[in-house]
DRENDO-1510 file (C-alpha; in Angstrom, 1 decimal, always signed):
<recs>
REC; n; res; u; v; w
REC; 1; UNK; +97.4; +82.1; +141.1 .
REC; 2; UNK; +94.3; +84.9; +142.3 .
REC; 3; UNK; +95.3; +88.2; +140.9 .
REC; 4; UNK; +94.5; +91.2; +143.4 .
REC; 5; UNK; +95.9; +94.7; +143.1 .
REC; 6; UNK; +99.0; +95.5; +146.0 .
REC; 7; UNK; +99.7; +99.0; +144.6 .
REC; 8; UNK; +98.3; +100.9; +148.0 .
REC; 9; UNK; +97.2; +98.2; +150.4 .
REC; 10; UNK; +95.1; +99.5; +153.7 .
REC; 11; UNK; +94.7; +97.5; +156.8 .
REC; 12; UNK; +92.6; +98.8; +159.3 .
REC; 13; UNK; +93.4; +100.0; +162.4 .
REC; 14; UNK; +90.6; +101.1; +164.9 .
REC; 15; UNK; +92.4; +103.0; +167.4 .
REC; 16; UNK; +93.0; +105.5; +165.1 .
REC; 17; UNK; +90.0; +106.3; +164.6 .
REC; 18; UNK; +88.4; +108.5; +166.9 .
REC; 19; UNK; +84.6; +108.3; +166.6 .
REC; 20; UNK; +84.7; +107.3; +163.2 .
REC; 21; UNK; +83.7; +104.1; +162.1 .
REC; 22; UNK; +85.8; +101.0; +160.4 .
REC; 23; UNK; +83.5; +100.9; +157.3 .
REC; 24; UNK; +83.4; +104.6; +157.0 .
REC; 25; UNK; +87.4; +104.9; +157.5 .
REC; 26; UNK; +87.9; +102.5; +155.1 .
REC; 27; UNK; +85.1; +104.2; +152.2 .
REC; 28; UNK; +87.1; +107.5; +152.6 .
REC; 29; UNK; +90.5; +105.6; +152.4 .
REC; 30; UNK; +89.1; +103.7; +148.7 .
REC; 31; UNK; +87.5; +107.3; +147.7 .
REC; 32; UNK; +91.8; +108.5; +147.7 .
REC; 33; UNK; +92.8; +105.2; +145.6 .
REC; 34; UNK; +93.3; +101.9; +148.1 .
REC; 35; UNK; +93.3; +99.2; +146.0 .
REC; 36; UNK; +93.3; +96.3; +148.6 .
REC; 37; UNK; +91.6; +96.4; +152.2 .
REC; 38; UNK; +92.7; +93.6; +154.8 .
REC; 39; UNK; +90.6; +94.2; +158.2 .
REC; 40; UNK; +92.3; +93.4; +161.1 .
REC; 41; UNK; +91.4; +93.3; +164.5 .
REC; 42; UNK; +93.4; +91.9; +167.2 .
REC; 43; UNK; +91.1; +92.9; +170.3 .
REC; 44; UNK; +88.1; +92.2; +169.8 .
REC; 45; UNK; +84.5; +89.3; +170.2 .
REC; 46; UNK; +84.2; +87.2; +167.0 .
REC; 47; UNK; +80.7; +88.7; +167.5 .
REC; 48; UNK; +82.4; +92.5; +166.8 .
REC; 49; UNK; +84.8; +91.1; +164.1 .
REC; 50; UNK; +82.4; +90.0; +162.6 .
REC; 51; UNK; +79.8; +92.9; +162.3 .
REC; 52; UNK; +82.9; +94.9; +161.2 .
REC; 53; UNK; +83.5; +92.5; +158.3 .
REC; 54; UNK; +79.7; +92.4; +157.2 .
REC; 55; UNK; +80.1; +96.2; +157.3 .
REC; 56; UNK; +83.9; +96.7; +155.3 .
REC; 57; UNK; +82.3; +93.7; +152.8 .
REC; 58; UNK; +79.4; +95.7; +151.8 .
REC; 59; UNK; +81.4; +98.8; +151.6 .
REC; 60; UNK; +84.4; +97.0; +149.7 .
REC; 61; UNK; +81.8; +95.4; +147.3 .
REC; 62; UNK; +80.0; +98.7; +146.4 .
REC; 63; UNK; +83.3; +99.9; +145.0 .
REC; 64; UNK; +84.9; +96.3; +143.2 .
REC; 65; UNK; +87.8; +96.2; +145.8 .
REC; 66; UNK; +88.8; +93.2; +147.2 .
REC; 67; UNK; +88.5; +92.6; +150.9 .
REC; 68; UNK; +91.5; +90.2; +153.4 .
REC; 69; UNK; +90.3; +89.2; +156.5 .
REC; 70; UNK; +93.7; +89.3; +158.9 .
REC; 71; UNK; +94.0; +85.7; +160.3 .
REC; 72; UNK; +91.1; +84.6; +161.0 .
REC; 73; UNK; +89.7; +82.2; +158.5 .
REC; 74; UNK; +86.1; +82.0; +160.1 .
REC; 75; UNK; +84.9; +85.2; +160.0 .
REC; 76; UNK; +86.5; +85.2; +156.2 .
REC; 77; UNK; +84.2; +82.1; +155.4 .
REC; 78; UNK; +81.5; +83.9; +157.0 .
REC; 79; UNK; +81.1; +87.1; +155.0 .
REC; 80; UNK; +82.5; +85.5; +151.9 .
REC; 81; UNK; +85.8; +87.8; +151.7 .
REC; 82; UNK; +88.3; +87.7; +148.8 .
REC; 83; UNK; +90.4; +85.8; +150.9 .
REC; 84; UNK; +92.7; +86.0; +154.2 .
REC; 85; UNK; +95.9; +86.6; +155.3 .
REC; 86; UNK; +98.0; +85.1; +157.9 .
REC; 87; UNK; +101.6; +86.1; +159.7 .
REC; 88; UNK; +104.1; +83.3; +161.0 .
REC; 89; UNK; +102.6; +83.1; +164.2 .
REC; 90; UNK; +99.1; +82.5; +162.6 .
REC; 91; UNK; +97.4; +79.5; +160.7 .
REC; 92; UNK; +100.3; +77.9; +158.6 .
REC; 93; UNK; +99.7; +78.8; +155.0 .
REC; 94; UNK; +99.3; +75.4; +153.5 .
REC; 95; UNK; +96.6; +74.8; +156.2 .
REC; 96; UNK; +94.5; +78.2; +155.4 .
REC; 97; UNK; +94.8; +77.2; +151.5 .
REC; 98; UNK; +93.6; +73.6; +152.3 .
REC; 99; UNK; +90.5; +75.4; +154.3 .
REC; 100; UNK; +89.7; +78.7; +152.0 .
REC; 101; UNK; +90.0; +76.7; +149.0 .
REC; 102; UNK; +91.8; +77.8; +145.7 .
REC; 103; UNK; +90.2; +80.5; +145.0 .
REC; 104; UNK; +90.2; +82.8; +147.5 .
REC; 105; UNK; +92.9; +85.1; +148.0 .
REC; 106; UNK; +95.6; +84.2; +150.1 .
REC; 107; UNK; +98.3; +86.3; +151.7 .
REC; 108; UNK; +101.5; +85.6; +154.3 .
REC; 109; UNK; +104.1; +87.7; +155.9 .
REC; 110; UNK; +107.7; +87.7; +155.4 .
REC; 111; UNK; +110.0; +88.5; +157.1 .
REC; 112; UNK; +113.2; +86.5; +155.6 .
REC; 113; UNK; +114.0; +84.9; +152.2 .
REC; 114; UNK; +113.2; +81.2; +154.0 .
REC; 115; UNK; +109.5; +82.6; +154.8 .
REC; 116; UNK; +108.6; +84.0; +151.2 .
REC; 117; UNK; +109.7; +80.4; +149.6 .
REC; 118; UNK; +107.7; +78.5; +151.9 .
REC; 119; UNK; +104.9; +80.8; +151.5 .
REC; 120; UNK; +105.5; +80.2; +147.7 .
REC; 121; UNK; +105.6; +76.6; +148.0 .
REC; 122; UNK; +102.4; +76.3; +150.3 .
REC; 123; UNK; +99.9; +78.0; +148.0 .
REC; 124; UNK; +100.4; +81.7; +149.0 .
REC; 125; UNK; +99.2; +84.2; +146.3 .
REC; 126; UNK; +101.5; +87.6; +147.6 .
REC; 127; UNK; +103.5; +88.1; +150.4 .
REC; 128; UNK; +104.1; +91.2; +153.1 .
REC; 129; UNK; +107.9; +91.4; +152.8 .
REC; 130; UNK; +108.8; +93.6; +155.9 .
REC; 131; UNK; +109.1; +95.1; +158.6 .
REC; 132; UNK; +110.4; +97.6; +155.9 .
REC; 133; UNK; +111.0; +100.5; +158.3 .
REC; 134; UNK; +109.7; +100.3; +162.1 .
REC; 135; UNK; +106.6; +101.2; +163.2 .
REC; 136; UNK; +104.3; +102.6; +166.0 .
REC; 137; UNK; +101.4; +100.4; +164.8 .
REC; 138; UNK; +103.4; +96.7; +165.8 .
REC; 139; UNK; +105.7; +95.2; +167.7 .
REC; 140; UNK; +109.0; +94.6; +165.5 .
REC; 141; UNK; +112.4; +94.3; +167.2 .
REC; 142; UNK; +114.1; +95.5; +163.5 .
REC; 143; UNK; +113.7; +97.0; +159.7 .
REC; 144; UNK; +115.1; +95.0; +156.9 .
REC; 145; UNK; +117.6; +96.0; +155.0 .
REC; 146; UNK; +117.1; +96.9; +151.3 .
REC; 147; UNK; +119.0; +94.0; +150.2 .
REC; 148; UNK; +117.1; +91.6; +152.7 .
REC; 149; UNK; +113.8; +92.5; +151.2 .
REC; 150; UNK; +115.2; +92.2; +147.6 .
REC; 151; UNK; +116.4; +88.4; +148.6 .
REC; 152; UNK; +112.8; +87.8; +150.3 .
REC; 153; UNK; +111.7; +89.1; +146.5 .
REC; 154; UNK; +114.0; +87.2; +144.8 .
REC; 155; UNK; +113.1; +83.7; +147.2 .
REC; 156; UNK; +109.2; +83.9; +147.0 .
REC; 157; UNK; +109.0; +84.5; +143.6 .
REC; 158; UNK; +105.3; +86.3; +144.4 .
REC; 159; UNK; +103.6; +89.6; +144.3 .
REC; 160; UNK; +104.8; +91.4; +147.0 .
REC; 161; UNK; +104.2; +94.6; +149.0 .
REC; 162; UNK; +106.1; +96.5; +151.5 .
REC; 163; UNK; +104.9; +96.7; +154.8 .
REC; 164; UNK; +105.8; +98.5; +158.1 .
REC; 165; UNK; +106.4; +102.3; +159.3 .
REC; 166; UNK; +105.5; +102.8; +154.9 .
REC; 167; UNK; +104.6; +107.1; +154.4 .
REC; 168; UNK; +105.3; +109.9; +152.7 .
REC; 169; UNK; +108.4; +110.2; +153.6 .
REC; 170; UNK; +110.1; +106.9; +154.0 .
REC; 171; UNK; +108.1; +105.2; +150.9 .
REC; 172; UNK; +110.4; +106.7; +148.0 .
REC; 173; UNK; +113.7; +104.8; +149.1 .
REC; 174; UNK; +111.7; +101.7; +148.2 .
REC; 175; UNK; +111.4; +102.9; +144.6 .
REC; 176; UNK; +113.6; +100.3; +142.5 .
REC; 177; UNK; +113.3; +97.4; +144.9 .
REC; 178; UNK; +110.6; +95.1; +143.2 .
REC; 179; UNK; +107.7; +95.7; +145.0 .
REC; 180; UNK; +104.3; +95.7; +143.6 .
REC; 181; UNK; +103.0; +98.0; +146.0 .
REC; 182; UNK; +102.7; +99.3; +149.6 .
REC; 183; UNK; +100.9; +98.1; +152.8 .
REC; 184; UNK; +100.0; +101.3; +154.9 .
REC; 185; UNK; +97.7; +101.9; +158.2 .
REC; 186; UNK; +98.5; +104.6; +160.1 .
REC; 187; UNK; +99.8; +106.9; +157.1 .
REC; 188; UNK; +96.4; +106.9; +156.0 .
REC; 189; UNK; +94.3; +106.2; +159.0 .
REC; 190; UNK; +95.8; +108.7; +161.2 .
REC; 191; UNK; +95.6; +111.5; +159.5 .
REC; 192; UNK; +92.5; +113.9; +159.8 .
REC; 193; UNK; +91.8; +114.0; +155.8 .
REC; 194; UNK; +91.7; +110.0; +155.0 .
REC; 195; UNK; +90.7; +110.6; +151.4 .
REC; 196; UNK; +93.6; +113.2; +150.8 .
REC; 197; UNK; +96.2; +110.9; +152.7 .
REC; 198; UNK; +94.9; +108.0; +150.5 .
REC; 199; UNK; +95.7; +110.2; +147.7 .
REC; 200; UNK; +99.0; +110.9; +148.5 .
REC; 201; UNK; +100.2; +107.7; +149.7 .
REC; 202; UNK; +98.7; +106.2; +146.4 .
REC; 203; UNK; +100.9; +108.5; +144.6 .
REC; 204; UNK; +103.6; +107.4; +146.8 .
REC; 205; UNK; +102.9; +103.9; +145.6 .
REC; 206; UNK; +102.8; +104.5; +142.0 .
REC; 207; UNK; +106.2; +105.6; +142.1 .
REC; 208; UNK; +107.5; +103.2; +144.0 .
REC; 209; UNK; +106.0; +100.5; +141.7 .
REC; 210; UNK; +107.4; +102.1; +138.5 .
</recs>
């Protein structure tokens, strides 16, 4: 299994950000203690997905952390990125193993006990067990309960973080769960101070993992 580090686990959001680019949000957001950046972009050219993954890449290698393209294996393969992750509604999960290899990275959302173990059983590495609260940055109809994401826990068997509507203030009921970390956007990327909001929601996560 690829190790990688879920304790405070960015994805990137760009209409949060103002002027400001990707590469530089997500520099300021490591600088405060990410441990894990998935880009994602949903509306955009493969030709601008791309330049923002050469860009995150170089930034991402300059400080040793591990960079998770969101679905799309080809622009992963492209800029040689730790590996990918992909939700129900993208590439299965045994197909992206079969294409990425085994040994890049590979992630899947979870959103019920039956997701994590086939996610288990078709090569994933971690999982995004959620929605764990809802959440202004996607469309989910509900939040799981705290004893549906202990069963998704308990059925993948895998590293897991917590994802969805995840900040200061509704991160600390997850504490005791299981979870090996948090994923965040818009607690981080919506906030004028990235590096400080990185801070805190790291600290956030180290409690919650403890």
């Amino acid at each position: 299994m690829n190790h990688c580090d879920l304790t405070l686990y960015l994805c990137t959001d760009r209409h949060w950000l103002g002027d400001m680019s990707i590469a530089e949000s997500v520099e300021r957001a490591i600088e405060g203690g990410v441990t894990l950046v998935q880009l994602r972009e949903k509306d955009v050219s493969t030709a601008q997905f791309l330049q923002a993954a050469q860009e995150v890449q170089e930034v991402c290698r300059r400080h040793g952390i591990p960079l998770i393209i969101n679905d799309r294996i080809d622009i992963a393969l492209a800029v040689d990125a730790d590996g990918v992750h992909v939700g129900q509604t993208d590439m299965p999960c045994a197909i992206a193993r079969r294409l990425i290899g085994p040994d890049k990275i590979l992630g899947v959302s979870a959103s019920t006990p039956e997701h994590a173990r086939r996610a288990r059983e078709d090569g994933a590495d971690y999982i995004g067990i959620g929605a764990a609260f809802l959440t202004d940055t996607k469309a989910v109809g509900r939040a799981l309960t705290r004893d549906a994401i202990v069963e998704g826990l308990k059925a993948g068997g895998l590293p897991a973080c917590a994802i969805g509507g995840i900040n200061e203030g509704t991160g600390p009921p997850l504490e005791g769960l299981g979870v090996d970390g948090i994923s965040v956007i818009s607690s981080i990327l919506s906030r004028p101070d990235i590096t400080a909001a990185a801070r805190t929601m790291r600290d956030v996560a180290e409690k919650i993992k403890g």
